[in-house]
Structures are given as structure tokens and as C-alpha cells.
C-alpha positions, -999 to +999 in steps of 0.1 A: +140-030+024+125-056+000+090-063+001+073-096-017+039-100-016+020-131-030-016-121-039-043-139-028-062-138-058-041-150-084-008-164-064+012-135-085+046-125-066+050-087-065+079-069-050+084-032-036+108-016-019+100+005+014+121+027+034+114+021+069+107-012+084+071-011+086+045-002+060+007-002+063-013+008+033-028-003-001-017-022-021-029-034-057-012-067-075+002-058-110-015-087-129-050-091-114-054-054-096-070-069-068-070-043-040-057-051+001-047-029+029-014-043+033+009-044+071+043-048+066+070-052+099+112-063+089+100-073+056+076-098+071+035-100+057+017-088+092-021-088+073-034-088+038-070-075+039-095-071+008-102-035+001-127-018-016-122+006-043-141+034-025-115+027+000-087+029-015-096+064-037-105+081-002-070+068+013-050+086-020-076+116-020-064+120+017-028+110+011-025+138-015-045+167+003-015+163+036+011+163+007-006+194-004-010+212+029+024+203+042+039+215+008+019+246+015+032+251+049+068+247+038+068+271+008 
């Protein structure tokens, strides 16, 4: 499912793709790399918050240690 997002920064239109109907977490706009924590439900913009940098490392620092443990638990 097709995702556009207009940023609220600099109006930019970016477009992902996700693979379930709802998404929440970051996201960062290709031109100005302003950072939001981002809710997604059928394609439709549910909240587009500011977010921090700090934020944002700790929720891909976390991300990545459950991809590591669950790769662990599987191998």
C-alpha cells in the first residue's frame, strides 16, 4: 500500500510503500530531513508529530537490538 506524505516543513511530497495497513513510526522527508513520528491507517495520514533526533536514534538503536535478538533466537 502507497503511502504519500506532504511534509510540514517544506510542503515536499514523499512516497513509501508499507505492507500492512497501518504504520506508526519515523519518518524523515528526503529534501529537508525534518524528522516526525508518523501514524498511518488504509493509506490515510492519522498524525504527523515533530521528533527529536535523540528520538529517533533510540527508536533504530531499539529497532535493531529486537532484529538482533530474534535473529539470535531463530539461528
Amino acid at each position: 500500500m502507497q503511502v504519500t506524505v506532504k511534509c510540514p516543513s517544506c510542503t515536499s511530497d514523499s512516497s513509501f510503500f508499507i505492507a500492512k495497513n497501518i504504520f506508526q513510526g519515523p519518518f524523515r522527508c528526503w529534501k529537508c530531513k525534518s524528522l516526525y513520528s508518523l501514524k498511518v491507517k488504509n493509506s490515510e495520514i492519522l498524525s504527523c508529530e515533530p521528533l527529536a533526533q535523540e528520538v529517533f536514534d533510540k527508536t533504530k538503536a531499539d529497532a535493531e537490538a529486537r532484529r538482533k535478538k530474534a535473529k539470535e533466537k531463530t539461528a
